[in-house]
C-alpha positions, -999 to 999 in steps of 0.1 A, spaced: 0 0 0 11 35 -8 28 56 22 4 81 41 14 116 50 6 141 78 -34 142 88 -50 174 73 -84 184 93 -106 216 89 -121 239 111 -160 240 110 -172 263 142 -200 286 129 -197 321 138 -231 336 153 -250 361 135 -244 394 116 -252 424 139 -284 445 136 -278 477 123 -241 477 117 -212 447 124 -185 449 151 -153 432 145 -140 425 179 -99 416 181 -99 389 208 -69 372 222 -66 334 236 -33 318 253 -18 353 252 -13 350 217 -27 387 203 -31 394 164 -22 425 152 -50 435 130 -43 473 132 -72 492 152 -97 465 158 -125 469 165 -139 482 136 -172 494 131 -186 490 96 -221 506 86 -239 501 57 -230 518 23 -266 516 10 -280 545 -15 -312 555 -9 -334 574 -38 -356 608 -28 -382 593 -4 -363 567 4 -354 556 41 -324 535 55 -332 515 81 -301 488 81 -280 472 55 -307 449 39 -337 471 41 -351 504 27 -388 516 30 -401 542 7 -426 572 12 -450 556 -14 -449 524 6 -419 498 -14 -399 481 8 -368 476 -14 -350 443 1 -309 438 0 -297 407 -14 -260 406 -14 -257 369 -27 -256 361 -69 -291 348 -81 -280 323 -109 -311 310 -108 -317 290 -72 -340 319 -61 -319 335 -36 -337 373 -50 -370 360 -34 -356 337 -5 -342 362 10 -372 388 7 -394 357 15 -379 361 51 -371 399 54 -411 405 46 -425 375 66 -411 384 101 -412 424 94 -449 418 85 -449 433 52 -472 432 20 -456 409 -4 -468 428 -34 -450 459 -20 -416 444 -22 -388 450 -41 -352 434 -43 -317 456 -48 -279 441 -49 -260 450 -24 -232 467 -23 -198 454 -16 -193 456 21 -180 436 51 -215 435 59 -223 411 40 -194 387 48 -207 349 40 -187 341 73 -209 305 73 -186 295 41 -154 307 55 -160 287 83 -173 253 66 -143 255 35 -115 269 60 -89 253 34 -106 273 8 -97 309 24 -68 310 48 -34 289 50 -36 268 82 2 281 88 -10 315 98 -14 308 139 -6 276 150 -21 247 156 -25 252 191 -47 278 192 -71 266 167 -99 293 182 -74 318 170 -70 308 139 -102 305 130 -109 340 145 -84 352 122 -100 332 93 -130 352 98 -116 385 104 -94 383 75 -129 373 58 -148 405 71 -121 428 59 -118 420 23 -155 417 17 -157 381 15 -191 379 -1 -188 345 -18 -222 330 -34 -211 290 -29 -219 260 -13 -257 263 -10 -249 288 18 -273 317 13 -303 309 32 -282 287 57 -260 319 62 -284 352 57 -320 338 71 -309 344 106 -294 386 100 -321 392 76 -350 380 99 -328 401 125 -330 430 103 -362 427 95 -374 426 133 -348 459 142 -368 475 113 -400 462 124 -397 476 164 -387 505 147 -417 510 127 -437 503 158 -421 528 179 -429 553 152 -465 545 155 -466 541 195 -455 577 197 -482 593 175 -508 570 193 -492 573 227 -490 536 235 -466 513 244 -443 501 213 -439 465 221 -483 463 224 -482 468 188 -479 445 156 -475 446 123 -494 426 96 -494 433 57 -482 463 52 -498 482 85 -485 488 123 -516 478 143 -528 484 178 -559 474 186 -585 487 157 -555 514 146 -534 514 118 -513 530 99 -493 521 67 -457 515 68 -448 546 44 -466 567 62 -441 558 93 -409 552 73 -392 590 74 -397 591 115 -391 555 123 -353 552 104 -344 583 128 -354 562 157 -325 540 177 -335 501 177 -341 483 207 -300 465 220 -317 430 212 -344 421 185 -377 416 191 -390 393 172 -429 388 156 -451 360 173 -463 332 148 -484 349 122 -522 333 114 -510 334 77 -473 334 75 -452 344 40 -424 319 51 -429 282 39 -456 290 11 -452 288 -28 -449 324 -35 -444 331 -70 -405 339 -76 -396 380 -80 -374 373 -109 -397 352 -127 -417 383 -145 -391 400 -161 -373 364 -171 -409 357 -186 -409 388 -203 -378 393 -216 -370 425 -195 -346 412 -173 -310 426 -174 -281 403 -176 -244 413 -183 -248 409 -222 -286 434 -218 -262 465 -212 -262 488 -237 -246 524 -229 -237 554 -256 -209 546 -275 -210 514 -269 -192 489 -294 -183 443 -289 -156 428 -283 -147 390 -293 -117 367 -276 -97 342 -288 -74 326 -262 -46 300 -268 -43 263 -251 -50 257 -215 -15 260 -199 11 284 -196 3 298 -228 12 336 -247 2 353 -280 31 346 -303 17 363 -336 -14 368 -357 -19 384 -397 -24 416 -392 -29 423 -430 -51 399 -437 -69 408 -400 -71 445 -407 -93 442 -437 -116 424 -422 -155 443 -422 -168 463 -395 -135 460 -380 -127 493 -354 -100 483 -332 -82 450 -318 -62 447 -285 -31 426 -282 -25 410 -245 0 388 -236 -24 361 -231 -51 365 -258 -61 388 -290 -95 405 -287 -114 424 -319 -138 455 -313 -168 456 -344 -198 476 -345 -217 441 -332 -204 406 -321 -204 386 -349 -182 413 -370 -158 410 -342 -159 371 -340 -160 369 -380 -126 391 -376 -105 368 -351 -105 338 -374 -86 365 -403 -62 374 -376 -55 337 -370 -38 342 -335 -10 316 -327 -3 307 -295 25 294 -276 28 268 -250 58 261 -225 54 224 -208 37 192 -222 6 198 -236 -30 191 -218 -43 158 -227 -69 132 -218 -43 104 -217 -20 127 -201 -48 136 -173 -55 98 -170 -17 88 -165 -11 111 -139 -42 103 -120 -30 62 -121 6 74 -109 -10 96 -84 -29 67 -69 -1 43 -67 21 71 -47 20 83 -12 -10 103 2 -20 123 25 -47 108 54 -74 130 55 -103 112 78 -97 85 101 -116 63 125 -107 32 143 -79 10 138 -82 3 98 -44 -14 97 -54 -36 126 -91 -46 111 -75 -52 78 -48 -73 89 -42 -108 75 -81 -105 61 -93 -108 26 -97 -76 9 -117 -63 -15 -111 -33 -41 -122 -17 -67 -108 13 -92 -134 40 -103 -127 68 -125 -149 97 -133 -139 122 -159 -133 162 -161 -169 181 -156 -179 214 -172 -200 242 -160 -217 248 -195 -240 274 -182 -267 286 -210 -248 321 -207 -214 325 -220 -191 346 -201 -201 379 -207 -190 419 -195 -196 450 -197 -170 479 -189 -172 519 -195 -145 543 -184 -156 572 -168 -127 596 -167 -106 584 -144 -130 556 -130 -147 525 -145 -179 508 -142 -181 471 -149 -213 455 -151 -207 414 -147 -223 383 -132 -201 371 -99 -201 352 -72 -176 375 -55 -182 407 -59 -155 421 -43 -129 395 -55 -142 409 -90 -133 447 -84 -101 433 -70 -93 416 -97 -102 443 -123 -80 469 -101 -49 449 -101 -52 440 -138 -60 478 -148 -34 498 -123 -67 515 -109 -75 518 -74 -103 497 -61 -124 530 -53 -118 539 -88 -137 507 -99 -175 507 -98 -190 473 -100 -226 461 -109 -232 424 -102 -254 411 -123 -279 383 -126 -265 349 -141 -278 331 -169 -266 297 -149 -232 296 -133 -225 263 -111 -197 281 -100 -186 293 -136 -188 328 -122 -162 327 -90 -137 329 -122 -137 364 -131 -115 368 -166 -142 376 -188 -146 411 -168 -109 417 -165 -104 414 -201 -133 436 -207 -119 462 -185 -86 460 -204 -103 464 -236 -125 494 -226 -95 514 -211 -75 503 -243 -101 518 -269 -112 543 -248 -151 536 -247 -179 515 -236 -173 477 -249 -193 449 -239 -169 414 -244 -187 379 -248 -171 349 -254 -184 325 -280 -196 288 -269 -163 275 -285 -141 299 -264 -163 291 -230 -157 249 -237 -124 255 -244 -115 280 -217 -133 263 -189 -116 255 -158 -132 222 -148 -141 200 -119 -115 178 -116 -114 147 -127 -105 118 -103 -97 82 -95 -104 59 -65 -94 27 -49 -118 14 -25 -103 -17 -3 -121 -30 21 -128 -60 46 -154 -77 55 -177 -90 89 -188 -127 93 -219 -115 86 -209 -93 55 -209 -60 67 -185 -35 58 -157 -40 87 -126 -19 75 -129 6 47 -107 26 29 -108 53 1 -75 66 -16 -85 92 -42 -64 105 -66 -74 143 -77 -60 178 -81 -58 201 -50 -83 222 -64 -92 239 -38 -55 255 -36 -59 265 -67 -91 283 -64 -78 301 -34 -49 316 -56 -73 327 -85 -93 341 -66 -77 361 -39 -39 363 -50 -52 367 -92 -29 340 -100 -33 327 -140 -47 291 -140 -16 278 -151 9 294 -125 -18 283 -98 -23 246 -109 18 242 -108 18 260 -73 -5 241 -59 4 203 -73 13 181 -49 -5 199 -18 -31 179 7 -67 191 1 -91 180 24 -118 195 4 -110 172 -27 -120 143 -10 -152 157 9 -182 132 15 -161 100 8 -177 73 31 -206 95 41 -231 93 66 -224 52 73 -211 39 109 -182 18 95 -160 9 125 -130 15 106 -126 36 79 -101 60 62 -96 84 38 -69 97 19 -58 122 -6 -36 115 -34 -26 147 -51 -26 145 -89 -7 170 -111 -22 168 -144 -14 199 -159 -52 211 -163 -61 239 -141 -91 228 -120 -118 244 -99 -156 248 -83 -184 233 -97 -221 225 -86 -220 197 -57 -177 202 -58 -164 166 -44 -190 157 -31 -203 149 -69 -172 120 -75 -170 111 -38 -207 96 -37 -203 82 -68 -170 60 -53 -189 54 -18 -223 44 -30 -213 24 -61 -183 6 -39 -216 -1 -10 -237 -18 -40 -209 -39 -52 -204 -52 -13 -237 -56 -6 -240 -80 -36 -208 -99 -27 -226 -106 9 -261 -114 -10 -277 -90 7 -304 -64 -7 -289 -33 -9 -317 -14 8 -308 -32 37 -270 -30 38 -273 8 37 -298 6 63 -275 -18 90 -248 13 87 -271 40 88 -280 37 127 -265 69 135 -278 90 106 -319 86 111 -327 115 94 -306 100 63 -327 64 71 -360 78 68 -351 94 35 -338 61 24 -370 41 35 -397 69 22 -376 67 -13 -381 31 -15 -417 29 -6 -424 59 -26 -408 39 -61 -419 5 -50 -382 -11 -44 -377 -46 -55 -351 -52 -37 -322 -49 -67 -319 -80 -79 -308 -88 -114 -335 -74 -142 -351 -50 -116 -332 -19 -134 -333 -2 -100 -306 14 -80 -299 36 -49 -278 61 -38 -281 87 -5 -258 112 6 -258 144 34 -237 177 27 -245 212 36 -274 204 64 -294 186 43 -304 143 32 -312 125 2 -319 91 -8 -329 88 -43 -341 55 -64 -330 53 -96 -349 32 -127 -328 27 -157 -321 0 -188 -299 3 -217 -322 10 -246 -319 14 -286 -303 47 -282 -281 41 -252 -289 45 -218 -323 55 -207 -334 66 -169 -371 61 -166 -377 76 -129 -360 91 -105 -378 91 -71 -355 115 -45 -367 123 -8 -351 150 6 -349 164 48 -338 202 41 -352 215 72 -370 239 74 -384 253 32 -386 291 29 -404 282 -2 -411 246 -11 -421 258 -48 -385 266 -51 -369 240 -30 -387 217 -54 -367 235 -82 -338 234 -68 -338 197 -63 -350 190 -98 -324 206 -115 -295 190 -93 -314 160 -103 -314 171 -136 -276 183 -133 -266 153 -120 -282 130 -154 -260 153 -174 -230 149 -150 -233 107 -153 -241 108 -195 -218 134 -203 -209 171 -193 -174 164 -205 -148 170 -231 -113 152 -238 -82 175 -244 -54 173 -271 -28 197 -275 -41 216 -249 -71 227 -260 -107 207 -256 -121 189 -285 -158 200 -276 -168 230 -294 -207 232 -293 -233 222 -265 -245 195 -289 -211 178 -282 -208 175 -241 -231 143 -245 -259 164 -222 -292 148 -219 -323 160 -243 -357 168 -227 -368 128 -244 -341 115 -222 -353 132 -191 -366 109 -169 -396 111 -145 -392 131 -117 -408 123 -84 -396 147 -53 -407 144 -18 -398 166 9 -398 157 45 -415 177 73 -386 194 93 -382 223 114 -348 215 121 -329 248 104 -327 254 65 -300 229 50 -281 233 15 -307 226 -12 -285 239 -48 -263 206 -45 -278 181 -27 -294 165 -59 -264 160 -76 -239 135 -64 -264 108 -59 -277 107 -97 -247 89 -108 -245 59 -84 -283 55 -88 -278 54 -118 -252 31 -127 -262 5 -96 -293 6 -116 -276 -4 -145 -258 -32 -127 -297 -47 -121 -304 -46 -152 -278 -57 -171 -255 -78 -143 -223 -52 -157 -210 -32 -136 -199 7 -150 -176 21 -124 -160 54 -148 -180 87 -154 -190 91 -177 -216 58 -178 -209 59 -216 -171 57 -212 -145 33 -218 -139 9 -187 -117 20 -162 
């Protein structure tokens, strides 16, 4: 067996909520070990702009003379419904009229600090080697701080109800008390006798609407401690309420980045070189020049970019410049990825999770492996990436979807030689992201441009250039070994995966503006503990371990939609199925003997299974299973599926999910449907191969991703739960593939274990 390194471990203490009407940052000390942070405390308050007859009251609300509440939402929507989540809350505990409510980015701001994030992917935002070990509370203080003062507003991990429901409800109460205060003076009654219920303070048979209270009660001082609203008769949280984005998306008059349109304003096309440590070595200038509609072109070190009238022009005019390219190092390719991955696996790794004695159990007993491979995973979002930039003197606005807003400004800053203040950002709404949109070249190079020619530009990359450009998921490879009780039961397990640190790399991109390339060699060879996330999963094995094996395979990696979590179940739950068959056992319940210490996970498992009339996965049954936990919430999901004329076809899928508590099931319901849906693409395709450094895909139509004929039935059932909200953007997405492909092992008695299902065996 290959050597294991030093244990790697991660911090997850959640820091309590946001303050009411402003955030304190406290320095504390512990051990006697002080931080020098340079005048903490610091007292941050909110940065909002408020239009004539429009009232402050705290960082996520304003209420207007005419009676709007407009509602601050400082995470991405990209589509999970975060613009009326959010709102859903605010308006339900301050009491307001839902038809009066309106939603507004926010600003960037330590105020809006996703400090739940920082503290559940700790490897993702701060080097362990800051403090020491010892004084791990200090460390993670100084995660957080370090958090709060760059403005780390990060839209990831399914964190944004799980992280804002608790200060916007708070908020929302400061701004109701408020509101009632207002009221109580002109009525001369006590405050706290009052209420509040659509749109109206109430005491007894008076009211009186909320904009007619607005301008006195945002002078007022909130009570120290919120007061929050008794159970409503007809609450606004947990009901279907029709999505505030949905009208304009309906109607076409929603603005994304590529909507902008500004005086002057002219499009820019991009054509970038092989993934790698890659420069512009030349182009044909002549022949490029005469190309129509042709007003300007900008050279960078890293890519050429044409300026036309319109898009196409601009496009049209790249291929006549034919741009070549140079690249130091091997070149990117699939059999290069693959061999790295197999040498990775057979090397020394890092021991990430541990439990028991797993040497000792596995001792002088038969053991049991199996290899698994799953295969690079792109975003392909139906938006390209797509920005907008327009000097302004000696300023410039950017208008651009992100997921980190003020990583984004950063990032434009840096690139441009402008100061931060000097950059005006306007994040917009993302025509699907997955994580596309923590990568933030598109606005950098559109900054670049605009300051180049001196004028509005708004830069879009083609389809070809977003395949090709894409920094991935990783792909990765597994060896599952384990041993065996006398009853069959899974004894002794262990997981050695083989996959970038991509995590490493992310963190460089993002916060140091590293290029891909210089990141991916940087961080090669580094533990990750976030690369191996879920492995094993919820099940009581008594000894069990996981380790890391850090692959270099030249190909710069990063976030995507369910992150490791979407290979790791795939290993676990595929590896469980093949066990359970080696000890004739159903594999209902096999899962079900290990699941004694995850209920909540058990009742999903057994609801799924009544709920799509299990069979109990024998051979020709063409049904499979697969559950998982991340983020706060559970899933179980049955999968139905046979090989068919036209390849593989998934009849049903049947999930039961325990999110806690649903802001808005209507939306919940989406959300799992199109991890479900996310998932199916991730198992039948979603992938490219590379040669030369460059992917072969060019076109949607050749990522393999299921049509609407393929899509199977859905069947989603939610569990009653007023536990708090869980993660609900990923959690339908890593069991899909092991569903599926145990499903196929029923019906066909062939076991698939490489993503994806299509692919050659591992």
């Amino acid at each position: 067996m290959a050597g294991i390194r030093d244990k790697v471990g991660t911090d997850k203490r959640r820091l309590p909520h946001v303050s009411r009407r402003s955030i304190l940052v406290g320095a504390t000390a512990a051990g006697g070990l002080a931080i020098a942070w340079t005048l903490w405390p610091r007292d941050y308050q909110p940065n909002l702009t408020a239009a004539k007859g429009e009232h402050v009251f705290n960082a996520f609300l304003k209420i207007g003379d005419d009676g709007h509440i407009a509602m601050v939402v400082p995470q991405c929507e990209m589509g999970q419904g975060v613009t009326t989540l959010l709102p859903q809350i605010m308006a339900d505990e301050l009491g307001a009229d839902w038809r009066t409510i309106a939603v507004e980015t926010a600003p960037i701001s330590p105020l809006y600090t996703n400090t739940l994030l920082v503290d559940e992917d700790s490897a993702t935002f701060m080097p362990r080697s800051l403090v020491p070990d010892f004084v791990a509370d200090v460390r993670g203080w100084a995660r957080r701080e370090w958090a709060v003062r760059h403005a780390v507003m990060l839209t990831a991990n399914s964190s944004s109800v799980r992280m804002f429901e608790a200060p916007c409800r708070e908020a929302a109460a400061q701004a109701r008390a408020l509101l009632m205060m207002a009221a109580a003076r002109r009525w001369d009654a006590d405050w706290e006798s009052c209420d509040t219920q659509d749109g109206f303070v109430i005491h007894g048979k008076k009211k009186l609407r909320f904009a007619e209270l607005a301008a006195a009660a945002a002078l007022l001082e909130p009570p120290a401690e919120p007061v929050y609203r008794a159970s409503s008769a007809d609450p606004l949280y947990g009901k279907e309420l029709t999505r505030l984005d949905l009208p304009a998306k309906i109607d076409g008059s929603a603005n994304y980045a590529g909507d902008i349109r500004l005086p002057d304003m002219v499009f820019a096309a991009i054509r970038q070189g092989p993934l790698g440590a890659t420069r512009l070595k030349s182009i044909d200038r002549k022949a490029g020049m005469k190309s129509p509609g042709l007003l300007h072109i900008v050279e960078h070190e890293r890519w050429l970019a044409t300026v036309a009238r319109n898009w196409w022009a601009a496009n049209q005019a790249l291929d006549r410049f034919a741009p070549v390219f140079e690249t130091a190092g091997a070149p990117i390719s699939s059999s290069r990825i693959d061999k790295s991955l197999k040498a990775a696996l057979k090397a020394d790794g890092y021991r990430m999770r541990q439990n028991g004695d797993v040497a000792g159990a596995m001792e002088g007993r038969t053991k049991i492996a199996a290899h698994y491979a799953v295969a690079p995973a792109l975003h392909a979002p139906i938006e390209t990436r797509t920005a907008t930039a327009a000097p302004d003197g000696t300023r410039l606005r950017v208008w651009v979807a992100t997921q980190a807003p003020a990583q984004c400004r950063d990032a434009i800053a840096r690139a441009t030689g402008l100061s931060e203040s000097s950059v005006t950002l306007f994040p917009m709404m993302a025509g699907g992201s997955f994580d596309a949109c923590l990568d933030h070249s598109a606005a950098v190079q559109a900054a670049i441009i605009a300051l180049r020619i001196n004028r509005p530009v708004q830069l879009a990359w083609s389809r070809a250039e977003e395949i090709m450009r894409d920094i991935p998921r990783a792909p990765a490879r597994a060896k599952m070994t384990a041993t065996l009780n006398a009853a069959g039961g899974i004894d002794a397990l262990v997981a050695r995966i083989a996959v970038p640190p991509s995590t490493h790399e992310f963190r460089d991109r993002l916060f140091g503006n590293t290029p891909p390339d210089v990141a991916q060699r940087a961080a090669a060879g580094s533990p990750d503990a976030v690369a191996v996330e879920g492995a094993i999963g919820a099940y009581d094995i008594p000894h069990f371990a996981v380790d890391h094996c850090p692959a270099d395979i030249g190909l710069p990696t990063g976030r995507w939609r369910g992150n490791a979590d979407s290979y790791t179940a795939f290993f676990t739950e595929c590896f469980v199925d093949e066990l359970a068959a080696r000890a004739n056992s159903d594999p209902l319940s096999y899962r079900m003997a290990m699941l004694g210490q995850s209920p909540l996970l058990a009742r999903c498992l057994l609801t799924a299974t009544s709920l799509g009339g299990w069979e109990g996965g024998v051979t020709g049954t063409a049904q499979g299973l697969a559950c998982h936990s991340m983020r706060g919430s559970h899933i179980a999901l049955m999968a139905t599926a046979r090989p068919s004329e036209s390849g593989l076809q998934v009849e049903q899928l049947v999930a039961v999910v325990d999110a806690g508590r649903l802001v808005n099931p209507a939306i919940a319901r989406q959300q799992v449907e199109g991890g479900l849906i996310f998932g199916l693409a991730a198992a039948v395709g979603a992938t490219t191969d590379y040669k030369g450094g460059i992917a072969t895909a060019r076109k949607l139509a050749q990522l393999g991703l299921p049509r609407l004929s393929q899509s199977p039935q859905i069947l989603i059932e939610f569990v009653e739960s007023d536990r708090d909200p869980g993660g609900l953007g990923e959690i339908g997405v890593p069991v899909v593939a092991p569903a599926i492909a145990n499903a196929m092992a029923a019906a066909t008695g062939r076991r698939t274990r490489r993503l994806p299902l299509s692919a050659r065996p591992a």
